[in-house]
Biotite code that builds the C-alpha atoms (Angstrom):
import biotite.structure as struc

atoms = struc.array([
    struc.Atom([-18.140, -10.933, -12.855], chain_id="A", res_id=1, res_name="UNK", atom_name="CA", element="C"),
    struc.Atom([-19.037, -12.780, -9.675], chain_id="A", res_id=2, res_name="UNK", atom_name="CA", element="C"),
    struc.Atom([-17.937, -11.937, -6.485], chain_id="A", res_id=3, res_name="UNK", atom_name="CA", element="C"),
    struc.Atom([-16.125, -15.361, -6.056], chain_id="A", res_id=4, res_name="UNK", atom_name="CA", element="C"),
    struc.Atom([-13.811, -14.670, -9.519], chain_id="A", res_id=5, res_name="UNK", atom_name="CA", element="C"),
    struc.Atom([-13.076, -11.300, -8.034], chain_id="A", res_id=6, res_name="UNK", atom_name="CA", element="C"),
    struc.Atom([-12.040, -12.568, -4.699], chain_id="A", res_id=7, res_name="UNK", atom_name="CA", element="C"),
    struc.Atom([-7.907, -11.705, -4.813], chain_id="A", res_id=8, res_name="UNK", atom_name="CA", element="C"),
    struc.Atom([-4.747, -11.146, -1.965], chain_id="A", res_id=9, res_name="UNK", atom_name="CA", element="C"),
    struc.Atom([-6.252, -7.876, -1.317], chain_id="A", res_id=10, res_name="UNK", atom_name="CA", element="C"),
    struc.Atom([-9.923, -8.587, -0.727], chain_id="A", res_id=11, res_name="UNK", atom_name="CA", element="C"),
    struc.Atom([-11.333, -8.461, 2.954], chain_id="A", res_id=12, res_name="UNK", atom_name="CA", element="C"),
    struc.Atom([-13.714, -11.430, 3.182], chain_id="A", res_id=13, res_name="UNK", atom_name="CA", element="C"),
    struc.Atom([-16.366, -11.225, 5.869], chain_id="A", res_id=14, res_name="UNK", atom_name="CA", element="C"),
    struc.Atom([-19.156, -13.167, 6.969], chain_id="A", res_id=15, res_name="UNK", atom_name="CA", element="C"),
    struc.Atom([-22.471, -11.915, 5.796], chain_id="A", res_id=16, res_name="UNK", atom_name="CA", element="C"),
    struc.Atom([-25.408, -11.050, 7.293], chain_id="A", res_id=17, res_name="UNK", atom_name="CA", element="C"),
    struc.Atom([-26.988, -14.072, 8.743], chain_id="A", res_id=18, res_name="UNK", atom_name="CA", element="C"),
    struc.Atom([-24.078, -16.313, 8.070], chain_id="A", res_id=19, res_name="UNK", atom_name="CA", element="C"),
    struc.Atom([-21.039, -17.310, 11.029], chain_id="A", res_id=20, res_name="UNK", atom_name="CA", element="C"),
    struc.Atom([-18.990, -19.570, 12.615], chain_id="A", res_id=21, res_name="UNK", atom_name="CA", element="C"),
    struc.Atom([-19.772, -20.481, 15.754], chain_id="A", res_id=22, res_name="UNK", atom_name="CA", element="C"),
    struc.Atom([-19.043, -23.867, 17.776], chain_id="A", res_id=23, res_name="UNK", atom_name="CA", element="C"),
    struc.Atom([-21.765, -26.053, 18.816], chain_id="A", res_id=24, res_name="UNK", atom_name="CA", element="C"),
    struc.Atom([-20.809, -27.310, 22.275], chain_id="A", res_id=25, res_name="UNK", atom_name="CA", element="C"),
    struc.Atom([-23.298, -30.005, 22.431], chain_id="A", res_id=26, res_name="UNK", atom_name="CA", element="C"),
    struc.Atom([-22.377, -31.683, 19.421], chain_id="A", res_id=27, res_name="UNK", atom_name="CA", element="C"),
    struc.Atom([-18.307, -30.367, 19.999], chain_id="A", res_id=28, res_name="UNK", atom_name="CA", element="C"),
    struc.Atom([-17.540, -29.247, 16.724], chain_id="A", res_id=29, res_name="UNK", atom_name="CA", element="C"),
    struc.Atom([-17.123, -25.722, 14.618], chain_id="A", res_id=30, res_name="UNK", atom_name="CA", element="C"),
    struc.Atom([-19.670, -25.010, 11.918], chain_id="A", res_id=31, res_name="UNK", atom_name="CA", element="C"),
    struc.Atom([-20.624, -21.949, 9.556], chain_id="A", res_id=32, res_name="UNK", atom_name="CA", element="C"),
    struc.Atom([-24.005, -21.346, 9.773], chain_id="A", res_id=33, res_name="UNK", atom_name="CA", element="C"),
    struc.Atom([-26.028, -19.447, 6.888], chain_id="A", res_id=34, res_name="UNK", atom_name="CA", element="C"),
    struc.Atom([-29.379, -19.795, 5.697], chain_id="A", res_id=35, res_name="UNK", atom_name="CA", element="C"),
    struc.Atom([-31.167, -22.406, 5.435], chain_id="A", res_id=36, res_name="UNK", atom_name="CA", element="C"),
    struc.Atom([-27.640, -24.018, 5.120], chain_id="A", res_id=37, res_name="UNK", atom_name="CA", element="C"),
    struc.Atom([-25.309, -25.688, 7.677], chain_id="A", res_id=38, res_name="UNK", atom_name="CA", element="C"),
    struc.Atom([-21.557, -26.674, 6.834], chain_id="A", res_id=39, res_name="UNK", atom_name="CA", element="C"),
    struc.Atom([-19.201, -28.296, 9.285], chain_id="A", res_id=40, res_name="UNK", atom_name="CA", element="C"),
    struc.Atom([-15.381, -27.475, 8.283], chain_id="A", res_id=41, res_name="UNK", atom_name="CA", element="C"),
    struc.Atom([-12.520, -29.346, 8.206], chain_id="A", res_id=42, res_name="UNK", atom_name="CA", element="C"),
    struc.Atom([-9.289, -28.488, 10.226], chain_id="A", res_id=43, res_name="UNK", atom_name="CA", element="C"),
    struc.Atom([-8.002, -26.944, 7.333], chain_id="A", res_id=44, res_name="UNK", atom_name="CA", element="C"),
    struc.Atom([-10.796, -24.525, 6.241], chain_id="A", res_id=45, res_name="UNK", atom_name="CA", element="C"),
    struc.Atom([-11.890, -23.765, 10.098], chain_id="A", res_id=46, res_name="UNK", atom_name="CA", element="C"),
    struc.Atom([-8.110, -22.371, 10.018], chain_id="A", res_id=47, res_name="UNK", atom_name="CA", element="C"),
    struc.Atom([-8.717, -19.999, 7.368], chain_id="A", res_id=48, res_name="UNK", atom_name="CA", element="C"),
    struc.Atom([-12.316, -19.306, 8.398], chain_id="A", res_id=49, res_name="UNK", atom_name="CA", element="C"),
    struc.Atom([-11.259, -18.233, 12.353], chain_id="A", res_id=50, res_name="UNK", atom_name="CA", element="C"),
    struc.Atom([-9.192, -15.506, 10.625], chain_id="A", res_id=51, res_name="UNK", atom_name="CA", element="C"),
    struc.Atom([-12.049, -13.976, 8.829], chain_id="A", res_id=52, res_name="UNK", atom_name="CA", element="C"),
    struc.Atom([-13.139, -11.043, 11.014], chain_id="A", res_id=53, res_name="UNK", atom_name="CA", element="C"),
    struc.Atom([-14.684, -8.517, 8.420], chain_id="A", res_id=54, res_name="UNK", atom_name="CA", element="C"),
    struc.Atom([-11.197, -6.276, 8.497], chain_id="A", res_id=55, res_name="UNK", atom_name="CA", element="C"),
    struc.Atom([-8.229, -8.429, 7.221], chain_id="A", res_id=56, res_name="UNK", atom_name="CA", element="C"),
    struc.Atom([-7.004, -9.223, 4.330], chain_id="A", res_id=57, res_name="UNK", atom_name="CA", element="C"),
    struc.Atom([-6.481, -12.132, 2.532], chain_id="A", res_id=58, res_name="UNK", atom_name="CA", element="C"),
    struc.Atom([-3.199, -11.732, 1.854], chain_id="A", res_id=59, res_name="UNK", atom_name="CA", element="C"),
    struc.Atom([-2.459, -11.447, 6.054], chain_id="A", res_id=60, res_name="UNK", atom_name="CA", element="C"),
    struc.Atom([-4.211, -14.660, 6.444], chain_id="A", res_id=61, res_name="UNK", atom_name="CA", element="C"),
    struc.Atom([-2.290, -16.294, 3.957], chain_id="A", res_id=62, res_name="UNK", atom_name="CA", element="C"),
    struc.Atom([0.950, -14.676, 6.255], chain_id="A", res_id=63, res_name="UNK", atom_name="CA", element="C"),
    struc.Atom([-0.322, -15.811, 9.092], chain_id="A", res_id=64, res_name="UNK", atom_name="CA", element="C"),
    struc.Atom([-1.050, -19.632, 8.329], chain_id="A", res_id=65, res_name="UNK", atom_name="CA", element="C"),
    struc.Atom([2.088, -20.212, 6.080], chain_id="A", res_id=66, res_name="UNK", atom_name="CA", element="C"),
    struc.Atom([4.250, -18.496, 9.606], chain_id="A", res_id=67, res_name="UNK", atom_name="CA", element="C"),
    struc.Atom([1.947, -20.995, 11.694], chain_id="A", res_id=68, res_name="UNK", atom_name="CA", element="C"),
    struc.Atom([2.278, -24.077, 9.754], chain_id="A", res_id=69, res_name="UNK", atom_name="CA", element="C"),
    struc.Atom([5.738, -23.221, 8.451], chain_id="A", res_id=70, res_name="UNK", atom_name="CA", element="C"),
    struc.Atom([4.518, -24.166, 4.775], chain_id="A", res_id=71, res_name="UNK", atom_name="CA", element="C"),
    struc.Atom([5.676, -22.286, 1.419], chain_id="A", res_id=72, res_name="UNK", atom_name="CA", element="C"),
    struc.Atom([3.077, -19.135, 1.137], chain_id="A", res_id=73, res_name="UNK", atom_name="CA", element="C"),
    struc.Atom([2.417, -19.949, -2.337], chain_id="A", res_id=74, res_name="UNK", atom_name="CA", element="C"),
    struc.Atom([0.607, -23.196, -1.668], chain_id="A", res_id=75, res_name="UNK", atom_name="CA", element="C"),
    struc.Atom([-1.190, -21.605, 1.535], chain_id="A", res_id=76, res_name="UNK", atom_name="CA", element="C"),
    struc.Atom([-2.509, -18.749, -0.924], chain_id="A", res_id=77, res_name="UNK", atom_name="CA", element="C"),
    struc.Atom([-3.568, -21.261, -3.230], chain_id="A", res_id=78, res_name="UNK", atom_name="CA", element="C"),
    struc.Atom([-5.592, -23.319, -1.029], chain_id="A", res_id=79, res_name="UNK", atom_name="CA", element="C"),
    struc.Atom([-7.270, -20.289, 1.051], chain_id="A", res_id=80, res_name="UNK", atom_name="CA", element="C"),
    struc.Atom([-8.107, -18.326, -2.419], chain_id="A", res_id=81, res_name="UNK", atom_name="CA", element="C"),
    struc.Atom([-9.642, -21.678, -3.951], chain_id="A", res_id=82, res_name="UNK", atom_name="CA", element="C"),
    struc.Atom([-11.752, -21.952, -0.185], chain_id="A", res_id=83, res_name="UNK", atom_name="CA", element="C"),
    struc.Atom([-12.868, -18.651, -0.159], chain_id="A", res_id=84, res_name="UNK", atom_name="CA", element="C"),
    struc.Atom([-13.831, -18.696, -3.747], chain_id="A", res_id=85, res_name="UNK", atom_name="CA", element="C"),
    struc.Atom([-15.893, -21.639, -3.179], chain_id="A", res_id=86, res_name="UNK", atom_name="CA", element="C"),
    struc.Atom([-17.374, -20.328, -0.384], chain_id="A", res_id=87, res_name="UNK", atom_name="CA", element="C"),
    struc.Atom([-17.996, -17.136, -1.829], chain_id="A", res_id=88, res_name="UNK", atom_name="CA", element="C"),
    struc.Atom([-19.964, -18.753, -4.855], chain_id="A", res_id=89, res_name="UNK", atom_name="CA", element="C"),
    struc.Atom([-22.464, -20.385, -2.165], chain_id="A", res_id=90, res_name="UNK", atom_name="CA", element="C"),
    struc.Atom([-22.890, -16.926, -0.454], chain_id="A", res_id=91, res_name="UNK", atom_name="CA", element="C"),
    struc.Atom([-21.218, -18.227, 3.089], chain_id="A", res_id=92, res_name="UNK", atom_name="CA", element="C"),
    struc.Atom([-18.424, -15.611, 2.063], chain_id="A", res_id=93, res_name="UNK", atom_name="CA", element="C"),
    struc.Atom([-18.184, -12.424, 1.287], chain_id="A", res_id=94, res_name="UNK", atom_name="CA", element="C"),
    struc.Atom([-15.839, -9.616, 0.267], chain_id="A", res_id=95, res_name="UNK", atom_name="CA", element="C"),
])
């Protein structure tokens, strides 16, 4: 089973060696670096990826950014599961 399919409330996704967010203050804009690849988030996926520090779960991110943009949880958990899946399957993610 692939590590994106297994990805659930409970996993702790991480950024793996030799991948990370960082913002590029010449160009003024947050991107997730990994090798040999280069993506550049939008608002709604550098939300979830801030909160990805290698020790929480997905299930307190989910908390978190359905308390911050006062939004049901089950449509937050939705959309950060199907991000992190997809982001998982390319390697940017792990857990």
């Amino acid at each position: 089973m692939s590590q994106s399919a297994t990805l659930t409330e409970q996993s702790v996704p991480r950024f793996p060696r030799g991948s990370r967010l960082q913002f590029n203050a010449q160009r003024q804009q947050w991107m997730v670096q990994a090798p040999e690849r280069v993506f550049m988030p939008d608002e709604t996926a550098l939300a979830v990826l801030q909160r990805v520090d290698g020790s929480t779960r997905v299930a307190a991110i989910i908390d978190d950014l359905a308390r911050v943009y006062a939004a049901p949880r089950e449509v937050i958990r939705d959309d950060v599961l199907e991000l992190l899946r997809e982001l998982a399957g390319k390697g940017v993610i792990a857990a």
